[in-house]
N, CA, C and O atoms as CSV, one atom per row, in Angstrom:
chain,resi,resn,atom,element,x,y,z
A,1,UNK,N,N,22.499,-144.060,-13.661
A,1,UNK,CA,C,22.862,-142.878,-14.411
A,1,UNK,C,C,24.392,-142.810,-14.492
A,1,UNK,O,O,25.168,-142.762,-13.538
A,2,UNK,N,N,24.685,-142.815,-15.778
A,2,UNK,CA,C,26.403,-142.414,-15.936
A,2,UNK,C,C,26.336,-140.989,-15.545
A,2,UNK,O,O,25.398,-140.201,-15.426
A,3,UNK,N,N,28.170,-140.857,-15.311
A,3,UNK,CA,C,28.349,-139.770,-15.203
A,3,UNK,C,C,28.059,-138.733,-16.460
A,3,UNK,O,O,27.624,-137.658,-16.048
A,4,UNK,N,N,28.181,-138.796,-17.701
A,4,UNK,CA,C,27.705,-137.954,-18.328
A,4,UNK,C,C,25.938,-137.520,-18.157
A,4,UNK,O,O,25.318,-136.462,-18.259
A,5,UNK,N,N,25.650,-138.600,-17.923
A,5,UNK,CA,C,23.767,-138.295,-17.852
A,5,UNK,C,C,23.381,-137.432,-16.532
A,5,UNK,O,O,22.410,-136.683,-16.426
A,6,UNK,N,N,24.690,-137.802,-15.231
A,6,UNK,CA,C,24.793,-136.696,-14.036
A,6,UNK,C,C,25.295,-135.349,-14.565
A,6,UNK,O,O,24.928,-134.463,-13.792
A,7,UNK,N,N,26.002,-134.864,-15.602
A,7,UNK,CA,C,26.547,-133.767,-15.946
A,7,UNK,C,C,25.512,-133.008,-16.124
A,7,UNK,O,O,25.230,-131.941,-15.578
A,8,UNK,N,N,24.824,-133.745,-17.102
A,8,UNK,CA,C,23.830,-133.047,-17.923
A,8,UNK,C,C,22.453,-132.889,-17.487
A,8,UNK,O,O,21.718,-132.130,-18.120
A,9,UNK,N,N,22.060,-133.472,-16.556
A,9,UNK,CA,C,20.738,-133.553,-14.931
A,9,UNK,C,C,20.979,-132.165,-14.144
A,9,UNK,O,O,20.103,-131.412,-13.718
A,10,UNK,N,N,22.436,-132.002,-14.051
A,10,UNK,CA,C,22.720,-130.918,-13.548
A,10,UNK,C,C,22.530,-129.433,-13.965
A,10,UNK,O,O,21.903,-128.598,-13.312
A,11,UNK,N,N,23.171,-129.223,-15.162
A,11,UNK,CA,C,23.519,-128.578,-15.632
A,11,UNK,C,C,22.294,-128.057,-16.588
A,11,UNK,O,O,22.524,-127.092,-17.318
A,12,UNK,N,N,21.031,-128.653,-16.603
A,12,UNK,CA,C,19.827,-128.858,-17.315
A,12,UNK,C,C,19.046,-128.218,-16.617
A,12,UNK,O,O,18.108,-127.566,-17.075
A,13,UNK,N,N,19.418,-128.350,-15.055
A,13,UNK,CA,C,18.698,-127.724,-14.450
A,13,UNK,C,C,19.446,-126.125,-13.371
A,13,UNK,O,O,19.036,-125.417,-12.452
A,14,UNK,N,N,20.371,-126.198,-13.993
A,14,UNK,CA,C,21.033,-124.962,-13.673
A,14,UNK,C,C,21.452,-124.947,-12.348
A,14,UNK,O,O,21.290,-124.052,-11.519
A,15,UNK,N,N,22.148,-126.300,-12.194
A,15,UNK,CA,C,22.987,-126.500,-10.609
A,15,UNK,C,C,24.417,-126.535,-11.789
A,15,UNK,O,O,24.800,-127.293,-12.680
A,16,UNK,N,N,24.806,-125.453,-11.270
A,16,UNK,CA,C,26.156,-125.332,-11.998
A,16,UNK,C,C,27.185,-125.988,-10.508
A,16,UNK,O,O,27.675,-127.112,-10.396
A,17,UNK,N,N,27.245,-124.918,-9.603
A,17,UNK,CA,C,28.212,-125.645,-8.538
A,17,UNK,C,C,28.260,-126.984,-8.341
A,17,UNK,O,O,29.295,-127.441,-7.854
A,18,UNK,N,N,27.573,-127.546,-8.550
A,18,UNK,CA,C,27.225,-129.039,-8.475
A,18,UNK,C,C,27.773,-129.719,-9.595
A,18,UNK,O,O,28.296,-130.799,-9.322
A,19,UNK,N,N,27.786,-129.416,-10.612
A,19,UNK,CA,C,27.794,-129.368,-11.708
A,19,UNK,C,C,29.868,-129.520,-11.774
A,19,UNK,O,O,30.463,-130.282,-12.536
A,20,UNK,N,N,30.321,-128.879,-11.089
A,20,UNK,CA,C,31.700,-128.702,-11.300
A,20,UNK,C,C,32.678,-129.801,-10.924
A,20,UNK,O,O,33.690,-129.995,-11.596
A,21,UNK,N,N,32.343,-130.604,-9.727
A,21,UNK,CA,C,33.038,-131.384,-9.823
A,21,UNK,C,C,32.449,-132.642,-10.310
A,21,UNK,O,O,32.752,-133.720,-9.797
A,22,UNK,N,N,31.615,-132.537,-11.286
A,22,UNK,CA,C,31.359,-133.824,-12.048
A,22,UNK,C,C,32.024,-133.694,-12.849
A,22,UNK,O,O,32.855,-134.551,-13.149
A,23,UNK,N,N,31.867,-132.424,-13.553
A,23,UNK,CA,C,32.676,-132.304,-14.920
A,23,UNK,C,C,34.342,-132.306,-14.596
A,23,UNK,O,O,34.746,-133.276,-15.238
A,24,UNK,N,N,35.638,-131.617,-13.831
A,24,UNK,CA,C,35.923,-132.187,-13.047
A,24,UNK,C,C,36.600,-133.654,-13.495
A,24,UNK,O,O,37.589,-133.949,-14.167
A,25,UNK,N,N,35.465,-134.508,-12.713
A,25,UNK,CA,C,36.124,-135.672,-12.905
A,25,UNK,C,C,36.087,-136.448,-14.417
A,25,UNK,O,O,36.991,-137.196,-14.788
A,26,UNK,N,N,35.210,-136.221,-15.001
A,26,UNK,CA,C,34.828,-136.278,-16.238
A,26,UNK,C,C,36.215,-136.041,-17.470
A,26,UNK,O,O,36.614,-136.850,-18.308
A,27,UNK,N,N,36.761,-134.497,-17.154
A,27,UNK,CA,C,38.279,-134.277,-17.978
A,27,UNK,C,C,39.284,-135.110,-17.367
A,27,UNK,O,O,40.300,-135.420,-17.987
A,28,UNK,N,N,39.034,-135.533,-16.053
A,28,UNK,CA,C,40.034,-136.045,-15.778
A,28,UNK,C,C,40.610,-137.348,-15.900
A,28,UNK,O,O,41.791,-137.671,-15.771
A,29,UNK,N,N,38.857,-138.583,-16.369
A,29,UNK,CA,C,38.646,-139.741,-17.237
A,29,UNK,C,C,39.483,-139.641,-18.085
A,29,UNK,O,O,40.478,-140.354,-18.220
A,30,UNK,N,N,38.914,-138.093,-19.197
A,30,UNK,CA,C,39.655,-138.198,-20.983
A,30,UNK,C,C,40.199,-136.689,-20.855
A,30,UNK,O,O,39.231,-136.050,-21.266
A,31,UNK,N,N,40.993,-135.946,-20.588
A,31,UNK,CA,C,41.924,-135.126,-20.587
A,31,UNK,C,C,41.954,-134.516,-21.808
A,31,UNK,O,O,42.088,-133.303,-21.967
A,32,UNK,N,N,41.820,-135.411,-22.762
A,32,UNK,CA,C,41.905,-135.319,-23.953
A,32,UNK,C,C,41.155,-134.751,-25.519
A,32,UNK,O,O,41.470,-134.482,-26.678
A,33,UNK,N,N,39.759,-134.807,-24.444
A,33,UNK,CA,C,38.287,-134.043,-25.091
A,33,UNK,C,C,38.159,-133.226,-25.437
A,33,UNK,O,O,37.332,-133.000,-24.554
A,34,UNK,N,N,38.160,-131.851,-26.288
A,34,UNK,CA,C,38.073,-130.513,-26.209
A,34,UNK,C,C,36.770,-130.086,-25.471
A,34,UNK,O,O,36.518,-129.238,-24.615
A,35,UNK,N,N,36.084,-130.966,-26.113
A,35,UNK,CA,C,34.480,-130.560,-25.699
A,35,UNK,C,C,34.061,-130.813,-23.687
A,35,UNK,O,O,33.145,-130.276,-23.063
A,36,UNK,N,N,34.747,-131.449,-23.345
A,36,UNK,CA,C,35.020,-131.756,-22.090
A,36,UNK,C,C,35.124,-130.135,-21.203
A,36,UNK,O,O,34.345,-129.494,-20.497
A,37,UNK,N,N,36.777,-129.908,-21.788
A,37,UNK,CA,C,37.026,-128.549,-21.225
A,37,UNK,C,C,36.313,-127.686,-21.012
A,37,UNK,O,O,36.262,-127.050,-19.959
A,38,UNK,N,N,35.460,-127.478,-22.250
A,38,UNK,CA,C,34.366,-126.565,-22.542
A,38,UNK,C,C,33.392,-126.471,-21.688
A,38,UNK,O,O,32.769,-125.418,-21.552
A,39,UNK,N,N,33.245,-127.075,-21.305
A,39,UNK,CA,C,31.859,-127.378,-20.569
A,39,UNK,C,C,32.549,-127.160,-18.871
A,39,UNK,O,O,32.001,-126.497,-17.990
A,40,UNK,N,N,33.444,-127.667,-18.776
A,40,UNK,CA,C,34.142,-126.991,-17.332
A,40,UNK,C,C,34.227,-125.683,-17.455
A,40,UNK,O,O,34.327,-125.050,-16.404
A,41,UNK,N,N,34.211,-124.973,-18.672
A,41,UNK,CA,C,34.701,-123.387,-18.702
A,41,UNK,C,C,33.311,-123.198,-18.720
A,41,UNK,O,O,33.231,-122.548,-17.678
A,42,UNK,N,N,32.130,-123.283,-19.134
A,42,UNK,CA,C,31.054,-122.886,-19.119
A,42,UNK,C,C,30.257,-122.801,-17.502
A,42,UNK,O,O,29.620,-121.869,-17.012
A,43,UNK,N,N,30.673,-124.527,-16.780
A,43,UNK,CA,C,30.379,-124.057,-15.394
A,43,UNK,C,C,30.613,-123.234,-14.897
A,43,UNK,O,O,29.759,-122.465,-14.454
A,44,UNK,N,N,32.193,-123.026,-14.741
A,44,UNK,CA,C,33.102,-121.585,-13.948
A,44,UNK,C,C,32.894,-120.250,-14.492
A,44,UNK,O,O,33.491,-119.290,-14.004
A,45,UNK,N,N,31.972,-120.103,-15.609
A,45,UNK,CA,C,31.629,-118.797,-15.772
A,45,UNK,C,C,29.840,-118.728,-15.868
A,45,UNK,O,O,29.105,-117.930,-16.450
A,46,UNK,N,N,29.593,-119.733,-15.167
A,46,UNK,CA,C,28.030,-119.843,-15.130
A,46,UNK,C,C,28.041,-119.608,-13.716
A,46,UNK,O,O,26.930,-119.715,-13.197
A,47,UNK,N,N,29.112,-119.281,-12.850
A,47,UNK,CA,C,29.182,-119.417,-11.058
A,47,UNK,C,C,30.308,-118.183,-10.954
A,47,UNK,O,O,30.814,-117.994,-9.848
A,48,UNK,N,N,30.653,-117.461,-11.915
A,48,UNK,CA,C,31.533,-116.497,-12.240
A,48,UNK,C,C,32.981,-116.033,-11.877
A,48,UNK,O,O,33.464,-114.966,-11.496
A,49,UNK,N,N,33.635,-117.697,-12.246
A,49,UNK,CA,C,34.748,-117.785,-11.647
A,49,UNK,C,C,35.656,-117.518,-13.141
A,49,UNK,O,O,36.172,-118.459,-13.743
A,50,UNK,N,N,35.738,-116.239,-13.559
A,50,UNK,CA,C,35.640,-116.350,-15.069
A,50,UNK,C,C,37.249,-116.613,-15.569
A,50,UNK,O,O,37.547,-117.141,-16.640
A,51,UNK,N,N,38.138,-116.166,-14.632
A,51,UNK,CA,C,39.666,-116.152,-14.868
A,51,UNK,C,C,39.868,-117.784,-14.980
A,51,UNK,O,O,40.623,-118.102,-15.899
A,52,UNK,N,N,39.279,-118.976,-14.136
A,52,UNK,CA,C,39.320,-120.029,-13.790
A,52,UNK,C,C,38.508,-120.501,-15.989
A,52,UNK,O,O,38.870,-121.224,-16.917
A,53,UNK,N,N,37.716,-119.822,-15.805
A,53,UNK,CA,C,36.829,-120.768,-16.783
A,53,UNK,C,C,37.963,-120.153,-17.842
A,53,UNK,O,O,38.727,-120.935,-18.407
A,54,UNK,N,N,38.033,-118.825,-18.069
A,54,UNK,CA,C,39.342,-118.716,-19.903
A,54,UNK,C,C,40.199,-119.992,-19.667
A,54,UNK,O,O,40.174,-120.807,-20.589
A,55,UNK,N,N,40.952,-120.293,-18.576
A,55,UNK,CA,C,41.862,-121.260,-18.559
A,55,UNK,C,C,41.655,-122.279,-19.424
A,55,UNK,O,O,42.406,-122.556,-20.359
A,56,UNK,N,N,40.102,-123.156,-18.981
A,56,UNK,CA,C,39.506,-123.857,-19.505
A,56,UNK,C,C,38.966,-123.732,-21.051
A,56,UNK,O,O,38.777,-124.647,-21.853
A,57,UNK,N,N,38.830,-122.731,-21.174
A,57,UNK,CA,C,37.907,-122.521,-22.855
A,57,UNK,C,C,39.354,-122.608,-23.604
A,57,UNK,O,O,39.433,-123.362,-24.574
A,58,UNK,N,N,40.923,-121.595,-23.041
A,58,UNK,CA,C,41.678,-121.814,-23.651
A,58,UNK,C,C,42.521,-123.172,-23.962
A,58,UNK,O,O,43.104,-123.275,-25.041
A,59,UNK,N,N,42.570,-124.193,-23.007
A,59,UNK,CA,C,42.292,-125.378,-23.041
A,59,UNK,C,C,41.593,-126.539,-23.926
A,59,UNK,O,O,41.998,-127.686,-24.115
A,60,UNK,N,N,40.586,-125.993,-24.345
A,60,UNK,CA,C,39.807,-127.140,-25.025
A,60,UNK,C,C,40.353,-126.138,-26.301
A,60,UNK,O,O,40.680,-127.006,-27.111
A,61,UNK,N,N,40.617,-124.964,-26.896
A,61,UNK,CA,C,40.835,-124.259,-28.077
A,61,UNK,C,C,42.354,-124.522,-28.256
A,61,UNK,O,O,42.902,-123.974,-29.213
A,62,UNK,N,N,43.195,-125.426,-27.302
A,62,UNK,CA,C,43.905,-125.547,-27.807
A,62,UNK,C,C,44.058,-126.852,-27.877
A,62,UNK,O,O,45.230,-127.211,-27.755
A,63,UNK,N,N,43.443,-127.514,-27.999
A,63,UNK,CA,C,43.454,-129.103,-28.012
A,63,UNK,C,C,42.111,-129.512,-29.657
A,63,UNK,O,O,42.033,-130.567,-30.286
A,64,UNK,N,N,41.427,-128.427,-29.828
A,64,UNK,CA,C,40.847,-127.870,-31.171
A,64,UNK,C,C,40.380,-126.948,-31.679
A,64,UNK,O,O,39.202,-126.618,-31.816
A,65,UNK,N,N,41.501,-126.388,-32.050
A,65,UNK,CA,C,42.047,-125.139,-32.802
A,65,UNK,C,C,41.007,-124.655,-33.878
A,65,UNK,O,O,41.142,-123.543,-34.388
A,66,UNK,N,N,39.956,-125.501,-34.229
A,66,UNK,CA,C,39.270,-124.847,-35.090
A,66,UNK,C,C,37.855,-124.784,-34.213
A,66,UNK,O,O,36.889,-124.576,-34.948
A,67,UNK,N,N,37.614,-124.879,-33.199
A,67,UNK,CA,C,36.620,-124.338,-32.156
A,67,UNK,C,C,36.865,-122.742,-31.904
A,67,UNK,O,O,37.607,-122.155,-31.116
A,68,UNK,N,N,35.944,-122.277,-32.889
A,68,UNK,CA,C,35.651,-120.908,-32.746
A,68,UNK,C,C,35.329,-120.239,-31.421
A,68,UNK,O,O,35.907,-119.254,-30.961
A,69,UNK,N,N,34.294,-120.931,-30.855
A,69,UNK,CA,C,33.223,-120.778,-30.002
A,69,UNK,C,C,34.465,-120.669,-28.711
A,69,UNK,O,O,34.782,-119.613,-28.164
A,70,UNK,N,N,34.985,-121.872,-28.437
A,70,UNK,CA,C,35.972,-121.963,-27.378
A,70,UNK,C,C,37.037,-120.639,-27.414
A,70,UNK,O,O,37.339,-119.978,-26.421
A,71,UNK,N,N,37.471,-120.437,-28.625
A,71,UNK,CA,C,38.170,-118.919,-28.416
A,71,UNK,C,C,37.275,-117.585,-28.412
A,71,UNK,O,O,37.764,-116.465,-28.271
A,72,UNK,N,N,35.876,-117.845,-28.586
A,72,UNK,CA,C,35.340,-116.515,-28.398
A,72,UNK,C,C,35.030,-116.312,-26.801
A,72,UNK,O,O,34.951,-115.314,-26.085
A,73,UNK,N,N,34.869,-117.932,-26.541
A,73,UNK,CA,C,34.393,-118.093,-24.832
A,73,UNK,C,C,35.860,-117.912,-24.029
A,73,UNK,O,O,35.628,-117.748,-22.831
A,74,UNK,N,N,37.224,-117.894,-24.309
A,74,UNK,CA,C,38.015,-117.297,-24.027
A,74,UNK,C,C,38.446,-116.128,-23.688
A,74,UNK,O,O,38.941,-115.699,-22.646
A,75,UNK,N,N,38.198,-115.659,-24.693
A,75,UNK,CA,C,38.390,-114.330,-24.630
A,75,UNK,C,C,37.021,-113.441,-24.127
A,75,UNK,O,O,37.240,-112.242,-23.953
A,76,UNK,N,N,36.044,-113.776,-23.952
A,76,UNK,CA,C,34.896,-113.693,-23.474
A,76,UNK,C,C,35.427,-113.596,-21.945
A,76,UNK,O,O,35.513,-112.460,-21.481
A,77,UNK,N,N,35.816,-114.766,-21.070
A,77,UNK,CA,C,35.920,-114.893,-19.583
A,77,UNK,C,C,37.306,-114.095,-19.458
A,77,UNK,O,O,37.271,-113.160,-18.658
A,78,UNK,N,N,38.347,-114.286,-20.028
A,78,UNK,CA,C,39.256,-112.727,-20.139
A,78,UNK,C,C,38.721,-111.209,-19.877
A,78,UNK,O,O,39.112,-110.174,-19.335
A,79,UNK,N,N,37.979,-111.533,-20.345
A,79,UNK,CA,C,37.277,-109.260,-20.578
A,79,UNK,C,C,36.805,-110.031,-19.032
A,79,UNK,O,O,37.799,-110.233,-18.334
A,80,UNK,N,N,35.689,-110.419,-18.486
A,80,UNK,CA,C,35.221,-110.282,-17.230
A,80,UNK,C,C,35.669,-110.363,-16.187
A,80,UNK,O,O,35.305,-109.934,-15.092
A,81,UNK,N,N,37.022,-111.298,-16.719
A,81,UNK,CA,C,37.798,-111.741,-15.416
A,81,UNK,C,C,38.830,-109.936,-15.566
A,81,UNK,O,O,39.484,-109.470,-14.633
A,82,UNK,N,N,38.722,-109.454,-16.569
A,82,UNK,CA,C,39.374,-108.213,-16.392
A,82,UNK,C,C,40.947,-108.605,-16.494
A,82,UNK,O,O,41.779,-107.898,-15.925
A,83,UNK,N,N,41.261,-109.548,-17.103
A,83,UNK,CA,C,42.663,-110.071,-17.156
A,83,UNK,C,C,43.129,-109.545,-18.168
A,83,UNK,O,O,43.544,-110.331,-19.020
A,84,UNK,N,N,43.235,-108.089,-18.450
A,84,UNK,CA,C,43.011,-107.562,-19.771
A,84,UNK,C,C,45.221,-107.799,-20.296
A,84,UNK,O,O,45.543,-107.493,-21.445
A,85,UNK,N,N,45.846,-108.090,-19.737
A,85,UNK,CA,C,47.089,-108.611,-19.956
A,85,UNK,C,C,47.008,-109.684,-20.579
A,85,UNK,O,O,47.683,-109.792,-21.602
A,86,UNK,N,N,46.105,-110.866,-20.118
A,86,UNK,CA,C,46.506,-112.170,-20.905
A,86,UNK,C,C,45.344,-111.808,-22.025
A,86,UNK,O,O,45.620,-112.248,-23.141
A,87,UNK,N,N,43.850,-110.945,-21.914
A,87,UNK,CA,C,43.119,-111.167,-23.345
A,87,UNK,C,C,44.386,-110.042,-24.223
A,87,UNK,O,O,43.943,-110.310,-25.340
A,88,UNK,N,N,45.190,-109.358,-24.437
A,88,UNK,CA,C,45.530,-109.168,-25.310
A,88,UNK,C,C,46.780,-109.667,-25.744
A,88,UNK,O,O,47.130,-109.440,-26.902
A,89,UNK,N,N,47.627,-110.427,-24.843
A,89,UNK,CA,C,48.518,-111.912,-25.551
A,89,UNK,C,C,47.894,-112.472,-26.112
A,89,UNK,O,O,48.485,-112.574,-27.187
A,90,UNK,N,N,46.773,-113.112,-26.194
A,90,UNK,CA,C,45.663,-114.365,-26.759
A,90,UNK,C,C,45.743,-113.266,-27.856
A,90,UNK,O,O,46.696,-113.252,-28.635
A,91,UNK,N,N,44.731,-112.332,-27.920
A,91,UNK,CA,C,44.828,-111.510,-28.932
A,91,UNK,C,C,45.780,-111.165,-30.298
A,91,UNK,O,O,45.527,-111.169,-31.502
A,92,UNK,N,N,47.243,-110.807,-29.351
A,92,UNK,CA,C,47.874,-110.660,-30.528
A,92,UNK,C,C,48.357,-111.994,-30.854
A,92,UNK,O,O,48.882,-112.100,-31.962
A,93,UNK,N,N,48.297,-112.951,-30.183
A,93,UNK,CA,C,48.870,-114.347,-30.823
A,93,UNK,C,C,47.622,-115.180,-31.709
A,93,UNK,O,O,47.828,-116.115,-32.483
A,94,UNK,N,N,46.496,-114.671,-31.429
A,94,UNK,CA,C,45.447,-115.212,-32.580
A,94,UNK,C,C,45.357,-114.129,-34.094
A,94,UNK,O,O,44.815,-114.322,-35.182
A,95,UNK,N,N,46.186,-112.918,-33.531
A,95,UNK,CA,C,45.979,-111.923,-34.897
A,95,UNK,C,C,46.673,-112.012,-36.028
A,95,UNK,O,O,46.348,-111.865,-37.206
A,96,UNK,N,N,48.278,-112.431,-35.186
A,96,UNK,CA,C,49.293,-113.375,-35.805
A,96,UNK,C,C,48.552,-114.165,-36.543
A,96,UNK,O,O,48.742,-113.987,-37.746
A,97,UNK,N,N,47.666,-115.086,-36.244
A,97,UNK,CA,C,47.808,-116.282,-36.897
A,97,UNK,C,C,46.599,-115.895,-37.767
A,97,UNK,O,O,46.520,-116.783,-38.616
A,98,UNK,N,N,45.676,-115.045,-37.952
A,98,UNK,CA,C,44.858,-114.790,-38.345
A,98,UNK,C,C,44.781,-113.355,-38.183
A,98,UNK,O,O,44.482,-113.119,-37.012
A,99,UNK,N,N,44.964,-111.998,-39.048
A,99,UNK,CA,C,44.628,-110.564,-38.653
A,99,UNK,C,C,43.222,-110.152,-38.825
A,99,UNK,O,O,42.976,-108.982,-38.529
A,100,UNK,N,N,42.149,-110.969,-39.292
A,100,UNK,CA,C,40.754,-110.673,-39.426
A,100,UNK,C,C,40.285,-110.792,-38.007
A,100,UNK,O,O,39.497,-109.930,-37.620
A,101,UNK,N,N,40.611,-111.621,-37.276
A,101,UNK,CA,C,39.957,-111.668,-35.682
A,101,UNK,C,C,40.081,-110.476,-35.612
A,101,UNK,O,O,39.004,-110.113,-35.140
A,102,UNK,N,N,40.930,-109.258,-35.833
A,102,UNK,CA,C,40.950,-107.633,-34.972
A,102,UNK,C,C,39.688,-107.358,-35.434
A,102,UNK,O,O,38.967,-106.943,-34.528
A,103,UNK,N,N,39.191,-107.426,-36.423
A,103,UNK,CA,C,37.632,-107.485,-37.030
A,103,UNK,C,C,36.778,-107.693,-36.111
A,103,UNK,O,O,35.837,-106.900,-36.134
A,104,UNK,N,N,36.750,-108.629,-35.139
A,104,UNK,CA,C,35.719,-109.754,-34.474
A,104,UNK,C,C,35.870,-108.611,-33.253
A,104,UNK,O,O,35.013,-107.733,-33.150
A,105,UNK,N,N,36.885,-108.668,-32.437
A,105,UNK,CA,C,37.167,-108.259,-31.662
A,105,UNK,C,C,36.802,-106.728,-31.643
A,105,UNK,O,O,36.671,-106.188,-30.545
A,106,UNK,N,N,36.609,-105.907,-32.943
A,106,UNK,CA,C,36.749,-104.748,-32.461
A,106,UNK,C,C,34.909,-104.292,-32.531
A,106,UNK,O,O,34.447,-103.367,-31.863
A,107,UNK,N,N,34.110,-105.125,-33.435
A,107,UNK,CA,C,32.679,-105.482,-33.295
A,107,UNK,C,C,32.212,-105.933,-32.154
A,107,UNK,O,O,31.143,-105.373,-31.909
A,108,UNK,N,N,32.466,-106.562,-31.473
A,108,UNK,CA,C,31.998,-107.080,-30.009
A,108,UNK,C,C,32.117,-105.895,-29.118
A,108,UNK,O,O,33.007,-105.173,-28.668
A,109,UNK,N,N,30.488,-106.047,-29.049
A,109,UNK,CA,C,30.072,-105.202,-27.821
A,109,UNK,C,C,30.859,-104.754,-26.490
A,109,UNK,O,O,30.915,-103.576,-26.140
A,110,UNK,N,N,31.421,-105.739,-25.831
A,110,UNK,CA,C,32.221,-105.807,-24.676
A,110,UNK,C,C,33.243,-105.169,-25.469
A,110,UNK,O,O,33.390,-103.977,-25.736
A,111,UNK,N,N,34.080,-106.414,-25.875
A,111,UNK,CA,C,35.637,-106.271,-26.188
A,111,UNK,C,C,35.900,-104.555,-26.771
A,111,UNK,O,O,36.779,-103.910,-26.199
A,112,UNK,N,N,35.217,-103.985,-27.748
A,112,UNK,CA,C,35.694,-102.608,-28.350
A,112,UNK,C,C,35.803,-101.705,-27.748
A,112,UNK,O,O,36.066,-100.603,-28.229
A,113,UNK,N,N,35.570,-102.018,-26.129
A,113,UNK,CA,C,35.655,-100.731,-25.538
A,113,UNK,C,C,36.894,-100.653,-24.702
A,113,UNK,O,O,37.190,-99.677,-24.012
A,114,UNK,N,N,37.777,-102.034,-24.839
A,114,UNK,CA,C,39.404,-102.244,-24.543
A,114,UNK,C,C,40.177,-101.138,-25.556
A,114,UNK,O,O,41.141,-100.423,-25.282
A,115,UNK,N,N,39.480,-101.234,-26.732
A,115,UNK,CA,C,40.573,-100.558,-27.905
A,115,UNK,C,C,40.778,-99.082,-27.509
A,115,UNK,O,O,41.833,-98.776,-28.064
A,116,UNK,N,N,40.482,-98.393,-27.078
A,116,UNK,CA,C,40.526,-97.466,-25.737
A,116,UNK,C,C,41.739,-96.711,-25.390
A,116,UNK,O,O,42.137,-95.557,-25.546
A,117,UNK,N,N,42.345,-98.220,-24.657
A,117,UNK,CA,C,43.345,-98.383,-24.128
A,117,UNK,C,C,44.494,-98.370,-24.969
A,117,UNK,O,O,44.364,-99.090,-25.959
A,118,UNK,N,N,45.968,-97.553,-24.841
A,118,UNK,CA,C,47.151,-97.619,-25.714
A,118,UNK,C,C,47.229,-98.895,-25.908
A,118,UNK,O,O,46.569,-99.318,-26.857
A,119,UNK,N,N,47.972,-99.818,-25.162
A,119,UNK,CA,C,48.272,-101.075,-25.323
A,119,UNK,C,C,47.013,-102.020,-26.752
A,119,UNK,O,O,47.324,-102.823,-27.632
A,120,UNK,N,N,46.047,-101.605,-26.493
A,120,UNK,CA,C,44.763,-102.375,-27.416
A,120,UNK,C,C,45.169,-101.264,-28.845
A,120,UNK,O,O,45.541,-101.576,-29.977
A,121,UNK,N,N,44.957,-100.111,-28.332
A,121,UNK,CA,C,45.397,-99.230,-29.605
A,121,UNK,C,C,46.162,-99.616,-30.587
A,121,UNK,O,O,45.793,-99.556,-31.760
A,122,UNK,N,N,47.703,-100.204,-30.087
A,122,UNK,CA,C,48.626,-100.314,-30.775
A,122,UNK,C,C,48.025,-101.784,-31.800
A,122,UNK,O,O,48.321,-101.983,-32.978
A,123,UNK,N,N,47.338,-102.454,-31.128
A,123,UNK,CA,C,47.129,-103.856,-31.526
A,123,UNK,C,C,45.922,-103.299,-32.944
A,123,UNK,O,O,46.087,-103.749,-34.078
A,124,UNK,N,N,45.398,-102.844,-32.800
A,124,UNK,CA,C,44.147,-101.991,-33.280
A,124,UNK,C,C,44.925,-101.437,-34.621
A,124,UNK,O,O,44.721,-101.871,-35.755
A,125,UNK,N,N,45.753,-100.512,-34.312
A,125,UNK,CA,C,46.583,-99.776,-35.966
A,125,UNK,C,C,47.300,-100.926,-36.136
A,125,UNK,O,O,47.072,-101.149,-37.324
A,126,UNK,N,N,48.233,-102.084,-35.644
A,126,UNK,CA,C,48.925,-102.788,-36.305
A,126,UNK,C,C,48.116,-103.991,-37.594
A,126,UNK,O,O,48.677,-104.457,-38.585
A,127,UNK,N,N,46.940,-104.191,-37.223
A,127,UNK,CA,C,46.159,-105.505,-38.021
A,127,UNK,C,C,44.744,-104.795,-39.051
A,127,UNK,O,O,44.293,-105.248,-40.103
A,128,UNK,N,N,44.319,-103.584,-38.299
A,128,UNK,CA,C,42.997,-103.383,-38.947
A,128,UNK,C,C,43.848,-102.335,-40.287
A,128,UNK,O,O,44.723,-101.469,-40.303
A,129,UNK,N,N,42.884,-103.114,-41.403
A,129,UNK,CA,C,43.066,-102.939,-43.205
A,129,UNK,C,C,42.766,-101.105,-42.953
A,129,UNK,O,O,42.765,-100.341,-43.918
């Protein structure tokens, strides 16, 4: 069994801890993978190490920028990890680059209940039409 066929034995069967330092060594083969990262961020928030896993989702979203999923799973382990400082840098630096995400963001169940908050507020009147 390669190591990918150990990733996925694991992780198939919902041994995530186990699961971590395969993957792990796996980014550390190709560094270079987006899809790699991803899947390290999915362990660490499948074992709810969620500040550890944004690192990772932000990681593979920035190595491919058009991975939606990886910035929703970002900002996803942000709100849980309660790192509500860095989800709204990510925030305003994805609104920048795009002002429809305040859209996404303010629809999501979790996330709309940040807008709340002054700091989210301000982000909230600056982008939404």
């Amino acid at each position: 069994m390669n190591i990918i066929e150990e990733y996925a034995a694991l992780t198939d069967t919902g041994q995530w801890e186990a699961a971590l330092p395969v993957i792990q060594k796996i980014v550390g083969r190709a560094p270079h993978i987006a899809t790699s990262w991803f899947n390290w961020g999915v362990c660490l928030d499948q074992v709810g190490r969620h500040s550890e896993a944004a690192d990772r989702f932000l990681k593979a979203y920035e190595l491919a920028p058009d991975d939606y999923g990886a910035q929703y799973r970002a900002f996803r382990s942000l709100f849980f990890a309660r790192d509500y400082a860095k989800f709204l840098e990510f925030a305003k630096r994805e609104c920048d680059a795009n002002p429809e995400i305040i859209e996404h963001l303010l629809a999501d169940e979790h996330f709309s209940t940040l807008f709340s908050r002054p700091e989210f507020q301000e982000l909230k009147d600056r982008y939404r039409k």
